[in-house]
Biopython code that builds the backbone (N, CA, C, O; Angstrom):
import numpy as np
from Bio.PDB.StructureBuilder import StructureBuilder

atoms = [
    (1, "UNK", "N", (41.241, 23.289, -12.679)),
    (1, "UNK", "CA", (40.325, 22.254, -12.245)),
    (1, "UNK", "C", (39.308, 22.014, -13.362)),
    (1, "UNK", "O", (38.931, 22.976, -14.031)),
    (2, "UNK", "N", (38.809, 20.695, -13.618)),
    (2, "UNK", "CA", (38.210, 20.519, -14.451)),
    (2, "UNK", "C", (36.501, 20.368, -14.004)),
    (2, "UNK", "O", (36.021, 20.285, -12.874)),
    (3, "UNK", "N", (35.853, 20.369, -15.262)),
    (3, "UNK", "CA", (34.637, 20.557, -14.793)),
    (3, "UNK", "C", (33.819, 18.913, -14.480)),
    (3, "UNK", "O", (32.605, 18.711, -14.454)),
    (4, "UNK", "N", (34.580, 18.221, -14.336)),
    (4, "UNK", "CA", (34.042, 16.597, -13.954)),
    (4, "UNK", "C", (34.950, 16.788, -12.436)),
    (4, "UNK", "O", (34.445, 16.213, -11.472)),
    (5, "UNK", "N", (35.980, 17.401, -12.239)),
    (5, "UNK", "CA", (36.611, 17.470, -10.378)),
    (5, "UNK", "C", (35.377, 18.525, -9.912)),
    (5, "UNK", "O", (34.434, 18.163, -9.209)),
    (6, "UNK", "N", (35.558, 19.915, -10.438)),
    (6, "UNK", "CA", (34.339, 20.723, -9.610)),
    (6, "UNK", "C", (33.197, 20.190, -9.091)),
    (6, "UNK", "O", (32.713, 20.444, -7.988)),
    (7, "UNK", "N", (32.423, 18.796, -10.638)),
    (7, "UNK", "CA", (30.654, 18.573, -9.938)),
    (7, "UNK", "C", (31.376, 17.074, -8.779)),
    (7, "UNK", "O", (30.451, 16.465, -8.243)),
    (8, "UNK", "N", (32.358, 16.690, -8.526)),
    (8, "UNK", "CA", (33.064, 15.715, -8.212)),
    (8, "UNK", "C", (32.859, 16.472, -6.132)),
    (8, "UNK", "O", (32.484, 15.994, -5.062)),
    (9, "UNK", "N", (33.398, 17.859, -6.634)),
    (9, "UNK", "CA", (33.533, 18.721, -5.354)),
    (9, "UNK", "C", (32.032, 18.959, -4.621)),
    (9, "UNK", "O", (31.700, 18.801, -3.446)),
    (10, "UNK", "N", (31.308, 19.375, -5.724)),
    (10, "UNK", "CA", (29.838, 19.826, -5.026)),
    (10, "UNK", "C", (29.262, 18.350, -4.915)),
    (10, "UNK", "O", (28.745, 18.109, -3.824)),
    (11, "UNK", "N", (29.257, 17.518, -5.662)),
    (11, "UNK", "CA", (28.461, 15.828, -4.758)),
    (11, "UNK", "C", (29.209, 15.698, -3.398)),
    (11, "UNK", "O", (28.424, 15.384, -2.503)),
    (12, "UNK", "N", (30.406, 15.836, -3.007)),
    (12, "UNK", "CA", (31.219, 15.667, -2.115)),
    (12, "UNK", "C", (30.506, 16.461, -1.234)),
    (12, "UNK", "O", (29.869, 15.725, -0.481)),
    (13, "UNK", "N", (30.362, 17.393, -1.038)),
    (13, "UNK", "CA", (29.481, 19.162, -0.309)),
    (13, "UNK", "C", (28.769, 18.828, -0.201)),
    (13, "UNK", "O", (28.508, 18.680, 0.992)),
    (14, "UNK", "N", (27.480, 18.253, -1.356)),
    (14, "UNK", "CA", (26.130, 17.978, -0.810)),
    (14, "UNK", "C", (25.999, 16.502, 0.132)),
    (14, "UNK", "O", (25.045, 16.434, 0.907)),
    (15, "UNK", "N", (26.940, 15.369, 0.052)),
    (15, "UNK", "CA", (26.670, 14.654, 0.225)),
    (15, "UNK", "C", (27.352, 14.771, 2.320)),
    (15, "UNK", "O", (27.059, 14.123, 3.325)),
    (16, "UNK", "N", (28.050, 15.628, 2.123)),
    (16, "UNK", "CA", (28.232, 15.945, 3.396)),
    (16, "UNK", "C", (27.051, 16.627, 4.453)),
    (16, "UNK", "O", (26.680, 16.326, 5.588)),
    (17, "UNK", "N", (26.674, 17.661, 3.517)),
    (17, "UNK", "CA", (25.606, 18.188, 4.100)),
    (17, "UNK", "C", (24.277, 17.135, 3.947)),
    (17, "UNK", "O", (23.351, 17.922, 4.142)),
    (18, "UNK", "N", (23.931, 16.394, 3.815)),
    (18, "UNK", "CA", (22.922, 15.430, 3.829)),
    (18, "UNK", "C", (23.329, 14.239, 4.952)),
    (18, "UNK", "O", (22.524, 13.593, 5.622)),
    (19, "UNK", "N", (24.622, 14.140, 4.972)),
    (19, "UNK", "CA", (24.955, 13.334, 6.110)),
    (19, "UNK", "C", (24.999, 13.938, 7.337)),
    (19, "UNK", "O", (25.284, 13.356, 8.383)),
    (20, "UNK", "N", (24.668, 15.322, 7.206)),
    (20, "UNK", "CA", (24.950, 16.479, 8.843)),
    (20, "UNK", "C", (23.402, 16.343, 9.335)),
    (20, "UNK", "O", (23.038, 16.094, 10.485)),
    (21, "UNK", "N", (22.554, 16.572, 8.167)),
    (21, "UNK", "CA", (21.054, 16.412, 8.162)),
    (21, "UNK", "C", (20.520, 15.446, 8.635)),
    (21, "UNK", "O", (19.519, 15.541, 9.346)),
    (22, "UNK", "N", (21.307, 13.889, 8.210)),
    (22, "UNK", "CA", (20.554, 12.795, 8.752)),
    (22, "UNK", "C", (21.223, 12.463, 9.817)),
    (22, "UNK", "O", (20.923, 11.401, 10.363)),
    (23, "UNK", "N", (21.991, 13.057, 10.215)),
    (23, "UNK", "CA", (22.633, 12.640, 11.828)),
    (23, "UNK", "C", (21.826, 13.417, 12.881)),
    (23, "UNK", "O", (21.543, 12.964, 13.990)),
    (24, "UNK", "N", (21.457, 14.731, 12.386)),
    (24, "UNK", "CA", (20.881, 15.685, 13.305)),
    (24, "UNK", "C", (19.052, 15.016, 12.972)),
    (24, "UNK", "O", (18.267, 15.740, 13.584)),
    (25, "UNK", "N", (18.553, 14.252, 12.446)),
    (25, "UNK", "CA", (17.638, 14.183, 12.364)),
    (25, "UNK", "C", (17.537, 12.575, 13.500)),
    (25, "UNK", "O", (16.815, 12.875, 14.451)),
    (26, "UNK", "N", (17.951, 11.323, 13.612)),
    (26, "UNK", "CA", (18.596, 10.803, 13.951)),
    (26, "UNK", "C", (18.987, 11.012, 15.196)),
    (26, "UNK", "O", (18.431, 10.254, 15.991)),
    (27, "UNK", "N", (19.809, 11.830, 15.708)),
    (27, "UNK", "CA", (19.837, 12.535, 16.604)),
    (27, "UNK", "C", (18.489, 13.123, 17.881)),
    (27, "UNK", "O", (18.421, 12.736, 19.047)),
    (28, "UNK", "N", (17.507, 14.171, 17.167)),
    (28, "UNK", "CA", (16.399, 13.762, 17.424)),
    (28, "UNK", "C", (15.450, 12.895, 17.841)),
    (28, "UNK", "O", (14.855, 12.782, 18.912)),
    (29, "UNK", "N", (15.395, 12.158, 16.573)),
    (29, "UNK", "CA", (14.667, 10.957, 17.079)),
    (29, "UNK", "C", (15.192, 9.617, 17.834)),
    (29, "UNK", "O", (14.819, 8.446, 17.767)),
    (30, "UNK", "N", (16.232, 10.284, 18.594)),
    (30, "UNK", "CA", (16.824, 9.047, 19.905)),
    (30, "UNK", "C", (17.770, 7.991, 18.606)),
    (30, "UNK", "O", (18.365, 8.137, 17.538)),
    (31, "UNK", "N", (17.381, 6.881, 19.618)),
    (31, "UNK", "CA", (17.759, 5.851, 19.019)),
    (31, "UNK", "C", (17.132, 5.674, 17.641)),
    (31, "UNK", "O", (15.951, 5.882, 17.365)),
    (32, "UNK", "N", (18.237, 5.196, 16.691)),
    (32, "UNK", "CA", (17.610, 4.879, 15.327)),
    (32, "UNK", "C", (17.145, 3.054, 15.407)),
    (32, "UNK", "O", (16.387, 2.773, 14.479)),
    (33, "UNK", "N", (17.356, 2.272, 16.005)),
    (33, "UNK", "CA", (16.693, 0.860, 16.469)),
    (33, "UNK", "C", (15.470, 1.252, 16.848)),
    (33, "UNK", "O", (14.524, 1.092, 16.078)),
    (34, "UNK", "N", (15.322, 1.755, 17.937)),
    (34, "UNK", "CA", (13.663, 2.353, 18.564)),
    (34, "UNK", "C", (13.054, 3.270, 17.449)),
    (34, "UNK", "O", (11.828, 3.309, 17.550)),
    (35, "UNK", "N", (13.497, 3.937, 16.526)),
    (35, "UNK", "CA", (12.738, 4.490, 15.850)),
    (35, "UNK", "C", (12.120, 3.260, 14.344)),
    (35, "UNK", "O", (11.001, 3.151, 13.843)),
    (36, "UNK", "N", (13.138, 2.693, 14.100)),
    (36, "UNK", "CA", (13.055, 1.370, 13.125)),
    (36, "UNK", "C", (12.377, 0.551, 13.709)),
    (36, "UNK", "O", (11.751, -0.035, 12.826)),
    (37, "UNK", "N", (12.033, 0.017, 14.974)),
    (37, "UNK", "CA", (10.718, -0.490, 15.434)),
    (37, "UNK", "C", (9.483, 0.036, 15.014)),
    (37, "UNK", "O", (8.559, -0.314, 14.280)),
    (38, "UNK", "N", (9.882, 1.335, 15.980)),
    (38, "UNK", "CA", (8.258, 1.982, 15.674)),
    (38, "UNK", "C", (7.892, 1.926, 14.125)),
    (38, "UNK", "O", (6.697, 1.730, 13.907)),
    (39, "UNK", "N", (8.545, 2.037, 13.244)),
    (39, "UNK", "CA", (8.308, 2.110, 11.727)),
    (39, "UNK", "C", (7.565, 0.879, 11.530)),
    (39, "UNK", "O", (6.372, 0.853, 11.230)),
    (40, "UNK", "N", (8.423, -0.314, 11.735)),
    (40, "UNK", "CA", (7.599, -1.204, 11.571)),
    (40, "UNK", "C", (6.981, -1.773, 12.126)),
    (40, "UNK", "O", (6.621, -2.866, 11.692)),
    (41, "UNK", "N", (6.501, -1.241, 13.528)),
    (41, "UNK", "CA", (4.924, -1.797, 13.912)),
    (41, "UNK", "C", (3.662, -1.144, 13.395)),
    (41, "UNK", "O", (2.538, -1.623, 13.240)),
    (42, "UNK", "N", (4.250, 0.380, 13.107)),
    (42, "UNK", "CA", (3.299, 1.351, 11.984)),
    (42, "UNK", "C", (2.922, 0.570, 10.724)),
    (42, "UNK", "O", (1.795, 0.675, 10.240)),
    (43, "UNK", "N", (3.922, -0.262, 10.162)),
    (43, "UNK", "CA", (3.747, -0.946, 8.805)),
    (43, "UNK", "C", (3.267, -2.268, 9.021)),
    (43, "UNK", "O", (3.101, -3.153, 8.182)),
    (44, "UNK", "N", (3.013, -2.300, 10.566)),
    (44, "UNK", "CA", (2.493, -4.171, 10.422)),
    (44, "UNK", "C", (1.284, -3.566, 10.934)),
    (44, "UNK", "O", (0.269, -4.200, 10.645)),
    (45, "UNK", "N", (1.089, -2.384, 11.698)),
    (45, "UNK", "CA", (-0.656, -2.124, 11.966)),
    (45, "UNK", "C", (-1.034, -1.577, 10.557)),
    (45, "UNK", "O", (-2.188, -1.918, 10.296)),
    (46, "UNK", "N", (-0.583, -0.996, 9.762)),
    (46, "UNK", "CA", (-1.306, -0.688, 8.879)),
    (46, "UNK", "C", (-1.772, -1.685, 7.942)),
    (46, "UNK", "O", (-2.851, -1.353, 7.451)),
    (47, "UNK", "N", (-1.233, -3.033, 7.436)),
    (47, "UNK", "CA", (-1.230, -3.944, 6.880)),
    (47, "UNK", "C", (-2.662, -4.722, 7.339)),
    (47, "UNK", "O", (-3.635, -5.007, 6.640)),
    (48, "UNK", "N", (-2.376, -4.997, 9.040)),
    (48, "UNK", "CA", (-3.445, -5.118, 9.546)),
    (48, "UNK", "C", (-4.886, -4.488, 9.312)),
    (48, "UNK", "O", (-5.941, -4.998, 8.935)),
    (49, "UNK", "N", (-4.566, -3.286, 9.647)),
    (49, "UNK", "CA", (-5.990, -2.499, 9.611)),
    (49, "UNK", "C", (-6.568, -2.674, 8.029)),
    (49, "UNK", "O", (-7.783, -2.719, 7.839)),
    (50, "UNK", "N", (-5.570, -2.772, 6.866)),
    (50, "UNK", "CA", (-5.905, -3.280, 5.240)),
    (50, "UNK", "C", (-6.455, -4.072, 5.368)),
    (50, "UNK", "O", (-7.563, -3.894, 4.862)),
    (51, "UNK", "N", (-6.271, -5.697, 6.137)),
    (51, "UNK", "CA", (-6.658, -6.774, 6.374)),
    (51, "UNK", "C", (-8.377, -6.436, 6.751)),
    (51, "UNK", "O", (-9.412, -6.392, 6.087)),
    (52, "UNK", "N", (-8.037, -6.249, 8.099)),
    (52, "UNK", "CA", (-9.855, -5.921, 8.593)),
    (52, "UNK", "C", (-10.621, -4.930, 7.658)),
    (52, "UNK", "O", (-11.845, -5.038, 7.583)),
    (53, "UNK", "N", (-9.884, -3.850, 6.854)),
    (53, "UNK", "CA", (-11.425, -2.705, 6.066)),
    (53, "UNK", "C", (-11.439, -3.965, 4.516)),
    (53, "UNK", "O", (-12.412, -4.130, 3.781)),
    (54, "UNK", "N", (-10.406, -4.508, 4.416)),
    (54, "UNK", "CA", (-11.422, -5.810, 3.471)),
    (54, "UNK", "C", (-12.072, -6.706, 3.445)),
    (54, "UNK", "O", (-12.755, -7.075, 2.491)),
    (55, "UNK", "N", (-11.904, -7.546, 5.184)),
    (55, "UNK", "CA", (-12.787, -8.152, 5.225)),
    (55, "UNK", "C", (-14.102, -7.634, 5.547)),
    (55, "UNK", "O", (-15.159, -8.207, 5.283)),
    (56, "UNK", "N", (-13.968, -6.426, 6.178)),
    (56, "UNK", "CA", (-15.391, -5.462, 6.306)),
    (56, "UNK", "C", (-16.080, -5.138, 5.004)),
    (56, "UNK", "O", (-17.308, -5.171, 4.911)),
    (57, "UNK", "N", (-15.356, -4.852, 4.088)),
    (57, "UNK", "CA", (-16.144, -4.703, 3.160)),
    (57, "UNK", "C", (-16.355, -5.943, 1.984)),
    (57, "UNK", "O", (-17.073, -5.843, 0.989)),
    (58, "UNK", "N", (-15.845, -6.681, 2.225)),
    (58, "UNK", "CA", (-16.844, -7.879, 2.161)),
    (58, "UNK", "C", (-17.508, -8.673, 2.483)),
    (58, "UNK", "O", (-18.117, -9.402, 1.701)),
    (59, "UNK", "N", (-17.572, -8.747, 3.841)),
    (59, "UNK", "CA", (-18.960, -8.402, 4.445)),
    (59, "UNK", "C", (-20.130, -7.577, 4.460)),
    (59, "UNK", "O", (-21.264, -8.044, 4.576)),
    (60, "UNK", "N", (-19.856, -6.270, 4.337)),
    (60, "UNK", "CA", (-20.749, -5.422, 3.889)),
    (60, "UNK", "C", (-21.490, -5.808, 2.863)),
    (60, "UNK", "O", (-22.702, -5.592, 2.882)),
    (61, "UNK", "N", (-20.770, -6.563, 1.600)),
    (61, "UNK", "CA", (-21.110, -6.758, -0.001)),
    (61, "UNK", "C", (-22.102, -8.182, 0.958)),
    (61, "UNK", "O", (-23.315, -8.014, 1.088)),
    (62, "UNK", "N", (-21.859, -8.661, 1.174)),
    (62, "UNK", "CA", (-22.788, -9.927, 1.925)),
    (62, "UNK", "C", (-24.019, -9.452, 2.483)),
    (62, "UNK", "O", (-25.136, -9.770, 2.076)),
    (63, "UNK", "N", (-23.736, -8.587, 3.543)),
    (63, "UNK", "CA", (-24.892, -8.414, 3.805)),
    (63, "UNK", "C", (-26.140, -7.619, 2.763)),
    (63, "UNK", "O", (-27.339, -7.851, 2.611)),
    (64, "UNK", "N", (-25.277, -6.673, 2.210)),
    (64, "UNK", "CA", (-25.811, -6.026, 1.572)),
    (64, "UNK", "C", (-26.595, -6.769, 0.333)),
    (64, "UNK", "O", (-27.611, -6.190, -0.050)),
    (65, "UNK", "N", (-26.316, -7.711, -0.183)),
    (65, "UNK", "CA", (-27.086, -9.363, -1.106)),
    (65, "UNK", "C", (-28.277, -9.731, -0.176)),
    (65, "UNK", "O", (-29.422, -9.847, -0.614)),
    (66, "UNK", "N", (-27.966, -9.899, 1.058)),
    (66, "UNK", "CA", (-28.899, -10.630, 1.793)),
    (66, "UNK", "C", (-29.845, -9.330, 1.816)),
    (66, "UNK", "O", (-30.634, -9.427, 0.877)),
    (67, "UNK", "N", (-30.043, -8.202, 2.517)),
    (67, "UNK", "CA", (-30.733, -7.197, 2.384)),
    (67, "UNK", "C", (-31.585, -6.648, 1.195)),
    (67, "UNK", "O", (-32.584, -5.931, 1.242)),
    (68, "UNK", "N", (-31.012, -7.106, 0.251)),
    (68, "UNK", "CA", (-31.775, -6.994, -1.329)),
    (68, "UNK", "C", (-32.559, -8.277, -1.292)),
    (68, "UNK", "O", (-33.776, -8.103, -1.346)),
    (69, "UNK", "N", (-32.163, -9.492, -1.216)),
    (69, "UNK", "CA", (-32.978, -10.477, -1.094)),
    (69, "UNK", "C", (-33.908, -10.517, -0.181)),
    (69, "UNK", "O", (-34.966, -11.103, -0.411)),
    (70, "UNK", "N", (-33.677, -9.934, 0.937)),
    (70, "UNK", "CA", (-35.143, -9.805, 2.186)),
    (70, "UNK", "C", (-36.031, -8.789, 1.535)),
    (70, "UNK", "O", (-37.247, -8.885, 1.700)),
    (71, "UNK", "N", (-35.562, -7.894, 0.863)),
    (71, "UNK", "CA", (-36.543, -6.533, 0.454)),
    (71, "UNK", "C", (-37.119, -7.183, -0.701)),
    (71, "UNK", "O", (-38.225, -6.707, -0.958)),
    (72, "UNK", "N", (-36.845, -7.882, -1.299)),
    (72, "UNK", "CA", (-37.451, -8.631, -2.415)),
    (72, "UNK", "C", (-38.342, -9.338, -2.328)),
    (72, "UNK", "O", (-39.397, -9.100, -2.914)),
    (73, "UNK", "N", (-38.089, -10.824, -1.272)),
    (73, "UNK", "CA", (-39.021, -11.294, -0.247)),
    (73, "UNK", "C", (-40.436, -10.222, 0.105)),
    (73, "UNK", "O", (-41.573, -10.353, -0.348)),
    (74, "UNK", "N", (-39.920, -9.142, 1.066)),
    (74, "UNK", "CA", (-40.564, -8.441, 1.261)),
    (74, "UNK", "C", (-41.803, -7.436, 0.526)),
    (74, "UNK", "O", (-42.760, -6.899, 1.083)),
    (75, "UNK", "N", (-41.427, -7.405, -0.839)),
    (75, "UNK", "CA", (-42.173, -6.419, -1.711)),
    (75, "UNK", "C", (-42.978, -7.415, -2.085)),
    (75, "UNK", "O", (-44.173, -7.175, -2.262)),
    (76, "UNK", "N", (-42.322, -9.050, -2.321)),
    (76, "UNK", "CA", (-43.679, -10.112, -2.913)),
    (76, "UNK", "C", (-44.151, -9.961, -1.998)),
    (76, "UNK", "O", (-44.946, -9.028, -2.112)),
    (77, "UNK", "N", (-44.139, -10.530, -0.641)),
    (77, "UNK", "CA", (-45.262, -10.405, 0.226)),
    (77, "UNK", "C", (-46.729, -9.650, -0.063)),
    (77, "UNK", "O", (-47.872, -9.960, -0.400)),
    (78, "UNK", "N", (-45.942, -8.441, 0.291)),
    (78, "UNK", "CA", (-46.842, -7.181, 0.422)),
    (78, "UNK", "C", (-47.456, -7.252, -1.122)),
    (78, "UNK", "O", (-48.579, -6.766, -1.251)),
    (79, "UNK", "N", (-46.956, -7.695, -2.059)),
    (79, "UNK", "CA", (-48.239, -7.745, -3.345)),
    (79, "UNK", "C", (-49.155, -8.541, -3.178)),
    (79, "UNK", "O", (-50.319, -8.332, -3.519)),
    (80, "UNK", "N", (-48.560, -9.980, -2.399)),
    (80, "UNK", "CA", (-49.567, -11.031, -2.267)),
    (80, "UNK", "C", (-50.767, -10.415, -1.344)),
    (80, "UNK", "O", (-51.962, -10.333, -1.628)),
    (81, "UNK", "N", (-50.056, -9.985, -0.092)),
    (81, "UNK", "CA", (-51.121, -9.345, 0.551)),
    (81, "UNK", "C", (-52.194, -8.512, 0.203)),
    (81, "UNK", "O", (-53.342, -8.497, 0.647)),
    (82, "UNK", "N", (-51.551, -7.687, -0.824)),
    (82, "UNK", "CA", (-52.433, -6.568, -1.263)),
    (82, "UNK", "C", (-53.451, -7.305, -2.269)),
    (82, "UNK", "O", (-54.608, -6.893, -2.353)),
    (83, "UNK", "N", (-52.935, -8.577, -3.152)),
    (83, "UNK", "CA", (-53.679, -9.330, -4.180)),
    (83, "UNK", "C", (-54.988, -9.788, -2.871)),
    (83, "UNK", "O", (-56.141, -9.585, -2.488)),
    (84, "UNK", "N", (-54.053, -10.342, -2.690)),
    (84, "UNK", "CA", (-55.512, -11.323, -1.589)),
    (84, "UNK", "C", (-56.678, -10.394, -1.027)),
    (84, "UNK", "O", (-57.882, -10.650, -1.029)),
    (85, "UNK", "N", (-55.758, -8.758, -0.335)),
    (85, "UNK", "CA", (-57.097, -8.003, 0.351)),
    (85, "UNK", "C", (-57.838, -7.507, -0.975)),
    (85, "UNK", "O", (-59.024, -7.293, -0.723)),
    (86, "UNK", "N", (-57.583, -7.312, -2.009)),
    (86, "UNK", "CA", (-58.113, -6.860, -3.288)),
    (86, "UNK", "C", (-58.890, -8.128, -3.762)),
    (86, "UNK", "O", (-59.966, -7.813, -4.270)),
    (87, "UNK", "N", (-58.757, -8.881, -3.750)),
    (87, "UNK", "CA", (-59.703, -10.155, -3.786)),
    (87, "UNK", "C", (-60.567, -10.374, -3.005)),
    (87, "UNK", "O", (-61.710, -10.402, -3.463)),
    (88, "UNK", "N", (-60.437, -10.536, -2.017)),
    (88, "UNK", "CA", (-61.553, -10.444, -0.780)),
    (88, "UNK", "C", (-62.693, -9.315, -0.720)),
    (88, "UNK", "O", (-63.864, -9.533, -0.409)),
    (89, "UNK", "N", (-62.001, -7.736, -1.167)),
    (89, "UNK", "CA", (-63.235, -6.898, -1.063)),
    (89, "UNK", "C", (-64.095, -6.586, -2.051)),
    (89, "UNK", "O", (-65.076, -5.881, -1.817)),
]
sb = StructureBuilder()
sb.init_structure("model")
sb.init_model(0)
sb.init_chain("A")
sb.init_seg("    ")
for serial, (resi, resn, name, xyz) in enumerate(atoms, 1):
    if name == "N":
        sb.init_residue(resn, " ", resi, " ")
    sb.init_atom(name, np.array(xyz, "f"), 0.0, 1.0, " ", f" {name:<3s}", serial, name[0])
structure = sb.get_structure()
């Protein structure tokens, strides 16, 4: 026997034993249709949930502009205020 029939023999072996594996796995998990659903409603919620944490976080980046701009607002104020009571006394 040559040594291209022998690795010819062991792909043959392994590829058997990988087909015993995915039958018994398969097996397990019921139906392989019902399990190929569930996969891809896992892959359309996850897509989803990608969808919403980006629009969240750009929103966040929004608000978070507006919040710098109110605190900004806010710090003139409070100088004006402080100018004016410093003027007055």
């Amino acid at each position: 026997m040559s040594t291209i029939d022998a690795s010819i023999e062991d792909l043959d072996a392994a590829l058997a034993r990988l087909e015993g594996v995915l039958d018994g796995v398969l097996e397990k998990a019921g139906q392989p249709g019902a399990l190929r659903r569930e996969v891809d409603a896992l892959v359309k919620d996850r897509a989803s949930l990608a969808e919403e944490l980006d629009a969240a976080l750009a929103r966040e980046q929004e608000l978070q502009v507006l919040a710098d701009e109110a605190s900004e607002a806010l710090g003139a104020a409070i100088a004006e205020v402080r100018s004016v009571l410093g003027r007055e006394e």
